[in-house]
LUMZA-834917 format. One record per residue (C-alpha): residue number from 1; residue in three letters; x negated, y, z. Coordinates in steps of 0.25 Angstrom, whole numbers, plus 5000, padded with zeros to 4 digits. Layout:
   n res    u    v    w
 NUM ALA    X    Y    Z
...
***
This chain:
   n res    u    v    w
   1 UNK 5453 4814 4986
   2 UNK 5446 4804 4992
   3 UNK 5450 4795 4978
   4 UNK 5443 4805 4972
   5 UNK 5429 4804 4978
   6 UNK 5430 4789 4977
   7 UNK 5432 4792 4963
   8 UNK 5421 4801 4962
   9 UNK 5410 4791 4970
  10 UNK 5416 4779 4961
  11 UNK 5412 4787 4949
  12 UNK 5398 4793 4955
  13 UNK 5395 4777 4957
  14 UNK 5398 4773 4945
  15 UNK 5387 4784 4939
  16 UNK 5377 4778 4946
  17 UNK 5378 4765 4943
  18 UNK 5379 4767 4929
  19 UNK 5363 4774 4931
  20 UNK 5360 4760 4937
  21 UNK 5370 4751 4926
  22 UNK 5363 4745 4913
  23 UNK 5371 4749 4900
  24 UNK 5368 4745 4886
  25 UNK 5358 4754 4880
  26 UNK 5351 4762 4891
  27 UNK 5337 4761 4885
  28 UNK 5342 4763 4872
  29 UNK 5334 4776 4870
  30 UNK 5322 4770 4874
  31 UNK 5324 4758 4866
  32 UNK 5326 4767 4853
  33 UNK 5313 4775 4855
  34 UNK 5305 4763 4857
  35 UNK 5311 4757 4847
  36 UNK 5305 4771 4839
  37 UNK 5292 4768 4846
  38 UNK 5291 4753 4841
  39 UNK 5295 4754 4826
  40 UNK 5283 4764 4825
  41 UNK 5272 4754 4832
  42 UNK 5278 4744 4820
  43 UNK 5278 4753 4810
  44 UNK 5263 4755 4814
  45 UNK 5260 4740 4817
  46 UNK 5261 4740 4800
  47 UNK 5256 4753 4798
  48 UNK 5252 4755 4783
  49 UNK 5245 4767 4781
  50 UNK 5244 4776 4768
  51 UNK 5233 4770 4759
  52 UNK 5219 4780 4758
  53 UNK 5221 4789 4746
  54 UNK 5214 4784 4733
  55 UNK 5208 4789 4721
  56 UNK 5200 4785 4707
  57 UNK 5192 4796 4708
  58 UNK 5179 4790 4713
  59 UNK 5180 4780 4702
  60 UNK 5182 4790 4691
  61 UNK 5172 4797 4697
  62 UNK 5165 4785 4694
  63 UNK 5167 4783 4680
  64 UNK 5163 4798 4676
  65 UNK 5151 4793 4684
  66 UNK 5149 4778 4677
  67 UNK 5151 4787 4663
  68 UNK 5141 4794 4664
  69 UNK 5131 4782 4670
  70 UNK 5118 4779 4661
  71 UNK 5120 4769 4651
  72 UNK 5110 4760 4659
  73 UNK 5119 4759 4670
  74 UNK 5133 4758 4662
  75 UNK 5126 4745 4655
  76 UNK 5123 4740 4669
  77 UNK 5137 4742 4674
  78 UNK 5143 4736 4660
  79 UNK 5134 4726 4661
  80 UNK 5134 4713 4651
  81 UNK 5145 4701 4651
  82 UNK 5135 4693 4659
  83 UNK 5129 4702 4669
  84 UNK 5142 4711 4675
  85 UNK 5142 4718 4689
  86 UNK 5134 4722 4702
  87 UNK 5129 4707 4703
  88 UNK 5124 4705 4689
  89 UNK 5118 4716 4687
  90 UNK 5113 4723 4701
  91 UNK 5097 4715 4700
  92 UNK 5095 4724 4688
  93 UNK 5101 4736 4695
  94 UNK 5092 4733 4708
  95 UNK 5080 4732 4698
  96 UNK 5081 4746 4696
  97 UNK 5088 4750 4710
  98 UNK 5086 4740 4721
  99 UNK 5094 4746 4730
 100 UNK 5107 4748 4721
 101 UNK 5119 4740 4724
 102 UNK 5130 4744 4717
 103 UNK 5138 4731 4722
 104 UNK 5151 4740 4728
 105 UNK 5150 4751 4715
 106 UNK 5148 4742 4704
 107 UNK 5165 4738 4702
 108 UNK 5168 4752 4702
 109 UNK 5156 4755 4691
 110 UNK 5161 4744 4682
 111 UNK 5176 4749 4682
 112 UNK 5170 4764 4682
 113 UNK 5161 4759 4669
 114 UNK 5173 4752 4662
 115 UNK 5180 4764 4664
 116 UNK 5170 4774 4658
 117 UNK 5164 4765 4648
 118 UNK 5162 4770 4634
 119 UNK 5174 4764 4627
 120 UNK 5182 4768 4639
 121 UNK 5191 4780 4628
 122 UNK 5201 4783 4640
 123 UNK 5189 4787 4649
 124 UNK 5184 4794 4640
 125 UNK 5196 4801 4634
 126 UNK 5200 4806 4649
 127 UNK 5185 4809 4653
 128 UNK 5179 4816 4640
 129 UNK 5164 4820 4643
 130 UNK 5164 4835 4642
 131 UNK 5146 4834 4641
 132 UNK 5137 4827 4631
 133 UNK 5124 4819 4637
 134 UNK 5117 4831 4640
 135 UNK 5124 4831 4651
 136 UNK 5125 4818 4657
 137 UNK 5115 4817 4666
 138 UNK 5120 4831 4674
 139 UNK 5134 4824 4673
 140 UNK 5130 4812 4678
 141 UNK 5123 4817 4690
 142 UNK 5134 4826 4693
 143 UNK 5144 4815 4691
 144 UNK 5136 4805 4699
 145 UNK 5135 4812 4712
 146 UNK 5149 4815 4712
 147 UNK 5151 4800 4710
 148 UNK 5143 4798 4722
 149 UNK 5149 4809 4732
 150 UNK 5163 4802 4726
 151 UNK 5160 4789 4731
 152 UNK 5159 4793 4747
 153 UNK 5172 4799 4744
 154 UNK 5178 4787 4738
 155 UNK 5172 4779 4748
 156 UNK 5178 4787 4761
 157 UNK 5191 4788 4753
 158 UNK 5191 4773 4755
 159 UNK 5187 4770 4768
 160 UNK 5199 4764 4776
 161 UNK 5203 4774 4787
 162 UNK 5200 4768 4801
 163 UNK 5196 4772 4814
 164 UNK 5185 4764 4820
 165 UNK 5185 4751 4810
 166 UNK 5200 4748 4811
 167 UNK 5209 4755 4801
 168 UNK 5218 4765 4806
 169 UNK 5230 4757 4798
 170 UNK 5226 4745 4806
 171 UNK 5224 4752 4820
 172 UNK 5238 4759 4818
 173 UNK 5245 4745 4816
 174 UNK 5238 4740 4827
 175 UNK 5244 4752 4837
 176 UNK 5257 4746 4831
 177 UNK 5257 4734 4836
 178 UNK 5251 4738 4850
 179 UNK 5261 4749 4852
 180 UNK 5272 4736 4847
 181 UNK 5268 4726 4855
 182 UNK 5256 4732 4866
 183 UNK 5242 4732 4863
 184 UNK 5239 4722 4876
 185 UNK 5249 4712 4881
 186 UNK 5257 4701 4877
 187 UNK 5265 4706 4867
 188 UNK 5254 4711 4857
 189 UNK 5258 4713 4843
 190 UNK 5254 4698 4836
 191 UNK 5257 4694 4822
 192 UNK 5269 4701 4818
 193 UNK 5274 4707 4831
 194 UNK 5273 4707 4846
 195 UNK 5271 4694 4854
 196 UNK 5287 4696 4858
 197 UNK 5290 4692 4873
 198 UNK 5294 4679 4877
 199 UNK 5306 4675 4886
 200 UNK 5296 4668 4897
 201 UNK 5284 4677 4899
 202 UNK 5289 4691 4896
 203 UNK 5303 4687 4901
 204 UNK 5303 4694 4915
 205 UNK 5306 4709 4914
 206 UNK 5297 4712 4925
 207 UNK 5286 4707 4920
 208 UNK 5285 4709 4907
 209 UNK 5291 4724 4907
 210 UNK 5282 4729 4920
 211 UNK 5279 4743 4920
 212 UNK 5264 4741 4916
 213 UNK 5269 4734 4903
 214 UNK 5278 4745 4900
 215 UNK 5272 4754 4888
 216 UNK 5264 4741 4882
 217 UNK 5270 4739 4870
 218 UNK 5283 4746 4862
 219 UNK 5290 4732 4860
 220 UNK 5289 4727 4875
 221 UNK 5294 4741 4880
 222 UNK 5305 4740 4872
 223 UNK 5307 4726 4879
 224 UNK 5307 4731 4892
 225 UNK 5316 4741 4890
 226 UNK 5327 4733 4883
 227 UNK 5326 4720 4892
 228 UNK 5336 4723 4903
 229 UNK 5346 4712 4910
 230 UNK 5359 4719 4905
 231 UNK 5363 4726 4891
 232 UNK 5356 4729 4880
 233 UNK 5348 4741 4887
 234 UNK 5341 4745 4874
 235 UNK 5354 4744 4864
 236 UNK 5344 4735 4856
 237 UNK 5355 4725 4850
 238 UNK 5345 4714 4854
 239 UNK 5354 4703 4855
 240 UNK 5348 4695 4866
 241 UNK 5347 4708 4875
 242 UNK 5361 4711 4872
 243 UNK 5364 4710 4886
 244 UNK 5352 4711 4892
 245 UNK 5342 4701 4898
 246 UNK 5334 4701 4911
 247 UNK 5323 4695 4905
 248 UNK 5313 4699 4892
 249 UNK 5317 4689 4881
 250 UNK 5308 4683 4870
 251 UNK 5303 4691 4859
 252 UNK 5309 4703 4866
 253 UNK 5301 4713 4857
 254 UNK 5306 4708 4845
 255 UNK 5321 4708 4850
 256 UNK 5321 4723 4855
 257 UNK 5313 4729 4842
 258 UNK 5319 4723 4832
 259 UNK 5331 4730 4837
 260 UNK 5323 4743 4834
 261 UNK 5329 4752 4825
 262 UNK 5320 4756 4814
 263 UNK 5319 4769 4808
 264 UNK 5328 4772 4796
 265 UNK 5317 4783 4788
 266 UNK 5303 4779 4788
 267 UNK 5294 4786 4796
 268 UNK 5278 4787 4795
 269 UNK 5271 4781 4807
 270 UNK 5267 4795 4814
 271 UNK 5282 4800 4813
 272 UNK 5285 4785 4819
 273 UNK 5279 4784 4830
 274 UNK 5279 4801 4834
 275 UNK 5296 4797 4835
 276 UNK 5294 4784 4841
 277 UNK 5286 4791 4853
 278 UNK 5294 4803 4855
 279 UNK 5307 4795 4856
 280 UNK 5300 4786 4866
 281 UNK 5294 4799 4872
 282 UNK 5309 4804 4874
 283 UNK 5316 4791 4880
 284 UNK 5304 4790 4891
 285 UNK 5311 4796 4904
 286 UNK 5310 4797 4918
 287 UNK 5321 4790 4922
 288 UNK 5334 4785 4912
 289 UNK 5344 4785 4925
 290 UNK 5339 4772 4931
 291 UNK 5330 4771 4941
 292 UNK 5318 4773 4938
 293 UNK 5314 4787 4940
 294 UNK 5302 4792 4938
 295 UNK 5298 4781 4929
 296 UNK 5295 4785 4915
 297 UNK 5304 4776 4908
 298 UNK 5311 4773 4894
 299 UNK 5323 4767 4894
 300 UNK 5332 4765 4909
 301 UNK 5330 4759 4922
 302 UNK 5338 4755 4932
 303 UNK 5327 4752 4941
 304 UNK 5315 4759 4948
 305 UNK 5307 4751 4935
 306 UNK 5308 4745 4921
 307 UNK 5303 4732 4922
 308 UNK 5316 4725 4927
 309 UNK 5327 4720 4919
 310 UNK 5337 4730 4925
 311 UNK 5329 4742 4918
 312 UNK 5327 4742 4905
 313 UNK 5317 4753 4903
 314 UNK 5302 4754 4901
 315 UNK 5291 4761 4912
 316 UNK 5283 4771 4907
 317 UNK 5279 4778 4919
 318 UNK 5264 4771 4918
 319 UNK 5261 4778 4906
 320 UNK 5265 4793 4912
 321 UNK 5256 4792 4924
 322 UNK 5248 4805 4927
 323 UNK 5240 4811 4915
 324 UNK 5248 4800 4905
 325 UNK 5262 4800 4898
 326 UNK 5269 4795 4885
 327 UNK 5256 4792 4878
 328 UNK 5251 4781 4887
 329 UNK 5262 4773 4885
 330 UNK 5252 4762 4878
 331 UNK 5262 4761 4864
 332 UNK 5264 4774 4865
 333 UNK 5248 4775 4863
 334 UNK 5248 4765 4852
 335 UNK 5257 4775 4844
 336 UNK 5252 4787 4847
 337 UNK 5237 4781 4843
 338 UNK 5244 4775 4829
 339 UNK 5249 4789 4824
 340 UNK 5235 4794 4828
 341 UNK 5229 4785 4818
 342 UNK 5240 4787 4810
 343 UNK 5235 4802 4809
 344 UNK 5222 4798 4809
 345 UNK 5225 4788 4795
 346 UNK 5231 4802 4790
 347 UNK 5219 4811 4791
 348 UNK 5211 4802 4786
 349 UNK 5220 4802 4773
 350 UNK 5220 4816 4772
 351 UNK 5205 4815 4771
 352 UNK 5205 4804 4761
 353 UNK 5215 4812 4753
 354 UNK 5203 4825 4752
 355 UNK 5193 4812 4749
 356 UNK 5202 4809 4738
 357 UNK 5204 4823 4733
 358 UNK 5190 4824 4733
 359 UNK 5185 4812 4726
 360 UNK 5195 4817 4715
 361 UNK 5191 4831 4715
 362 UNK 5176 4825 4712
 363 UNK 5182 4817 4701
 364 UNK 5191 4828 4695
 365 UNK 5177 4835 4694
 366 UNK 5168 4826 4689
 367 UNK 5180 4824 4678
 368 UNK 5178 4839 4676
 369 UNK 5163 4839 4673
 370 UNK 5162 4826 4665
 371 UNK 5174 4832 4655
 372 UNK 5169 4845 4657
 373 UNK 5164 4851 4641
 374 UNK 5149 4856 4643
 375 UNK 5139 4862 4632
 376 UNK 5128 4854 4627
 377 UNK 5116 4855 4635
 378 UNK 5102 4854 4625
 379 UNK 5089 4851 4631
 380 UNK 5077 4858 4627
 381 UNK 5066 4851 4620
 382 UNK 5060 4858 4633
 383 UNK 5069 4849 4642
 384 UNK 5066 4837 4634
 385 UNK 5050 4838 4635
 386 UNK 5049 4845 4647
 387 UNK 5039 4854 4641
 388 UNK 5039 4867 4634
 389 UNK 5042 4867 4618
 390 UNK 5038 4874 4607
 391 UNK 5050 4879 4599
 392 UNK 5053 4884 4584
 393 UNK 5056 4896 4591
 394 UNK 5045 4899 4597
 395 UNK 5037 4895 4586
 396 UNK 5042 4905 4577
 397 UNK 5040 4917 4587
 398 UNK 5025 4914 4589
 399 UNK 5025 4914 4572
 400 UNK 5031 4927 4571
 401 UNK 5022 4932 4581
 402 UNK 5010 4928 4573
 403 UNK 5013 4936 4562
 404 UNK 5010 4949 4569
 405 UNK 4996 4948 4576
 406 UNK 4992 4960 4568
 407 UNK 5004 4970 4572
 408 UNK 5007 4973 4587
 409 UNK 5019 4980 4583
 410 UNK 5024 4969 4573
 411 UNK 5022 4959 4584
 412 UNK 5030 4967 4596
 413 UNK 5041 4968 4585
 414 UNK 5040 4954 4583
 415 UNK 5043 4952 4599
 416 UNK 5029 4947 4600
 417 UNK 5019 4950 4611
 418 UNK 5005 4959 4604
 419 UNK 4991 4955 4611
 420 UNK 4981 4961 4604
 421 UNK 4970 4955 4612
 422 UNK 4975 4943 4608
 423 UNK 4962 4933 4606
 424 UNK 4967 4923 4597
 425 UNK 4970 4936 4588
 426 UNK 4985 4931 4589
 427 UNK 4991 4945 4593
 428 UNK 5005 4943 4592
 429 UNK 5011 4933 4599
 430 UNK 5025 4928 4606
 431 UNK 5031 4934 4617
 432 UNK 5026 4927 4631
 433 UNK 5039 4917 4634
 434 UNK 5042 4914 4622
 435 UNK 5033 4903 4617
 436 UNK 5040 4889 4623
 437 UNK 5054 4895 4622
 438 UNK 5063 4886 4616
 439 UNK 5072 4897 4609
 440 UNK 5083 4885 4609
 441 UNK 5093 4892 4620
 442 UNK 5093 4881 4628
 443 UNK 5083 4882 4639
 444 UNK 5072 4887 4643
 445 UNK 5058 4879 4639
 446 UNK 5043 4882 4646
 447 UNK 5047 4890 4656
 448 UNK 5053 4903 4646
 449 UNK 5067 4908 4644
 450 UNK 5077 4909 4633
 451 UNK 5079 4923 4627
 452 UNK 5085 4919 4616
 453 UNK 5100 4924 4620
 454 UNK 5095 4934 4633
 455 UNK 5098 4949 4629
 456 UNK 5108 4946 4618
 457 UNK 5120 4955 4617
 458 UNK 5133 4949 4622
 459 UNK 5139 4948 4609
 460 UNK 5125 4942 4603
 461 UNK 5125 4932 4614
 462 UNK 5139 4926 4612
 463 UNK 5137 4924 4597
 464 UNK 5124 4917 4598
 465 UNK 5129 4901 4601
 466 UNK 5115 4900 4611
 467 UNK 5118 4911 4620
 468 UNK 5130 4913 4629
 469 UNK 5134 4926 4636
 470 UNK 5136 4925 4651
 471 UNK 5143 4937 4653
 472 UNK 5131 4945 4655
 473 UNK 5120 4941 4645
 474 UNK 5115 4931 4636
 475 UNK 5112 4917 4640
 476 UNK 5107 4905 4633
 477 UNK 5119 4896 4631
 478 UNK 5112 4882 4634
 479 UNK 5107 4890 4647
 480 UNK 5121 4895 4653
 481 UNK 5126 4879 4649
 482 UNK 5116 4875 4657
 483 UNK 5118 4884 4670
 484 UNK 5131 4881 4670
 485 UNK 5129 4865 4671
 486 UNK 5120 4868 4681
 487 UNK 5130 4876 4687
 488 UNK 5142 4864 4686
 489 UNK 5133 4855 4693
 490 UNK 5130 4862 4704
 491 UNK 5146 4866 4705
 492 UNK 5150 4853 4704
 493 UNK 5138 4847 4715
 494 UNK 5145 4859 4725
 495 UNK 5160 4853 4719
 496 UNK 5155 4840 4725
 497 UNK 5150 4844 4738
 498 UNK 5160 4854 4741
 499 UNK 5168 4841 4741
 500 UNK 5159 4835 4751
 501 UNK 5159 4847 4760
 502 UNK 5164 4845 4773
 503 UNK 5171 4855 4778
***
């Protein structure tokens, strides 16, 4: 019996010393996830993000634009073997505008101009012009303040993503580093990596792993952790840690983190750093069967601390004070602020992607209207000399008119007005209206309107080549053309600022 017991007590004793005996590999949990933690801060430290989206579309925009330029100004931008480009030719230019500069626009003229130019056959050929010269000037304008509505797009499609001044690219690199190697201290990321410990300064344990360091920098924790005066505490393979050492020894960081496993599928950084944290997150404990309750701690302890070289753990418990936690562990913070950014750099891309859709969409359109087939458009002599004319039309009523001064009923028959009191003794005369009116089908001149096609039948109407049926009378034809470019232009000013339209 009483063999027994001692037995028993033997075996309880031995239970409790192996709490309080180092083995090989008691952090290695702790190990593994900051190992997690440090090849995301260095797979941001050389962050590449993706590029901003790009399109040609401004600069075709451009060209449909340049094309349709006054000859003036495409001689001005061709300009003569001696006398080429914004430098040579700007004091003429300023003659005419003094405050034009067109120094940043003038290279992508000149390519838009070569581009476009009149023996340009494969610009032509894909762009054929669906409207003759009567039509320019309204195309131009239509064409030109799209250009000009194009360009603040093109130019916010460029602009680099930042927040303040700094690229987010580059601040997300920086948080790399810090989150590496600490943002204060005196390991900072230089050069190529950290500034790695050395066996005289960082030597003692104590010191150099007190709890106030703890949390500083992913590859110094990691230091700390493993550095332990028997065994290889972290299973790290490092061979000058093989059987453990009292002290820190040089270039410490470097030793333990190449000894990192890296991932074998390539992750993004968001998905990086989100399984970095909660593996970290996981291995935090209050006590890993050493001595150090109530300490939040990763890795084990055989002491009431971390800081000697008989515990080979790392002391958080500073960071999870009252109203604080996981998040103010300071790397911890350097991570979580890079996959902010990191989210930030992707909303911004979404909205370059809409800018980019945009800008094409303004090109697909101006496209559409510049190949777009159109009927002629005549101008009326009326148009030309801004005053009423006198037509052949005309004419000819007020001579059949005059032929029946001395019938009123042969002149009502003759769709004449009869004033018998009439002065001049000229009794018969032309309807009030239609003296001045062009009888053309084209427009209107001094104030009158066309009847020439107004109450024909429909069938009447569709076989006359000047008068088109709209469904439910008889139009002028030149007059329905009209409306309905007047219609396309103010359709495709609302296309454009519909674009524009924030919502």
């Amino acid at each position: 019996m009483v063999a027994v017991v001692t037995a028993i007590l033997q075996a309880m004793s031995m239970t409790d010393n192996n709490k309080a005996t180092a083995t090989k590999g008691d952090s290695a949990v702790g190990y593994l996830a900051l190992c997690s933690a440090w090849e995301a801060a260095k797979k941001a430290s050389t962050a590449k993000l993706p590029g901003l989206p790009t399109t040609a579309a401004f600069e075709e925009i451009q060209q449909f634009n340049i094309s349709l330029a006054t000859e003036e100004r495409k001689l001005l931008i061709d300009g003569t073997p001696d006398k080429k480009g914004w430098d040579a030719i700007k004091a003429t230019v300023k003659q005419k505008a003094s405050e034009v500069d067109w120094s940043k626009e003038w290279s992508g003229c000149d390519s838009e101009r070569k581009a476009t130019a009149d023996n340009s056959d494969q610009w032509q050929k894909n762009n054929p012009r669906g409207f003759t010269d009567s039509h320019i000037a309204e195309l131009r304008g239509l064409i030109n303040a799209t250009a000009t509505a194009a360009a603040a797009l093109a130019a916010e499609l460029k602009k680099p993503i930042t927040t303040g001044s700094t690229l987010i690219e580059t601040q997300i690199q920086q948080l790399g580093k810090q989150a590496m190697c600490g943002a204060t201290g005196s390991h900072v990321f230089e050069g190529q990596f950290c500034k790695d410990t050395t066996g005289t300064s960082d030597a003692t344990k104590t010191t150099t792993c007190a709890k106030a360091k703890n949390g500083i920098s992913i590859g110094m924790d990691i230091v700390c952790m493993c550095t332990a005066n028997t065994h290889d505490k972290c299973a790290t393979g490092a061979s000058e840690y093989s059987s453990g050492s009292a002290s820190i020894k040089d270039n410490a960081i470097k030793a333990f983190t190449e000894e990192c496993t890296t991932a074998s599928e390539p992750t993004d950084l968001p998905t990086a750093i989100n399984k970095a944290l909660t593996a970290v997150r996981s291995a935090i404990t209050w006590d890993n069967g050493g001595g150090a309750g109530g300490l939040r701690i990763i890795g084990k302890a055989v002491g009431s601390s971390c800081a000697a070289a008989t515990d080979w753990c790392v002391d958080y418990s500073d960071c999870y004070k009252k109203d604080k936690g996981f998040d103010h562990i300071p790397w911890v913070k350097h991570l979580l602020e890079k996959a902010k950014l990191y989210k930030e750099y992707t909303n911004h891309l979404a909205a370059k992607e809409v800018i980019k859709s945009q800008l094409e969409a303004l090109r697909d359109r101006v496209r559409i209207e510049y190949t777009r087939n159109r009927p002629e458009t005549k101008l009326l002599p009326t148009q030309v000399q801004g005053k009423p004319t006198t037509t052949a039309e005309s004419s000819s009523k007020e001579n059949v008119c005059d032929k029946h001064h001395a019938s009123q009923d042969n002149c009502t028959k003759a769709q004449c007005d009869y004033d018998a009191t009439a002065a001049d003794g000229k009794k018969c005369k032309p309807k009030a209206g239609t003296k001045g009116r062009t009888g053309t089908g084209d427009g209107v001149a001094g104030g009158a309107t066309t009847e020439k096609c107004k109450g024909k039948l429909e069938d009447a109407c569709k076989k006359d080549t000047g008068c088109k049926w709209d469904g439910k009378e008889s139009k002028d034809s030149s007059a329905l053309a009209n409306k309905q470019l007047e219609l396309m232009a103010a359709a495709f000013i609302d296309f454009v600022s519909f674009l524009f339209y924030e919502f």
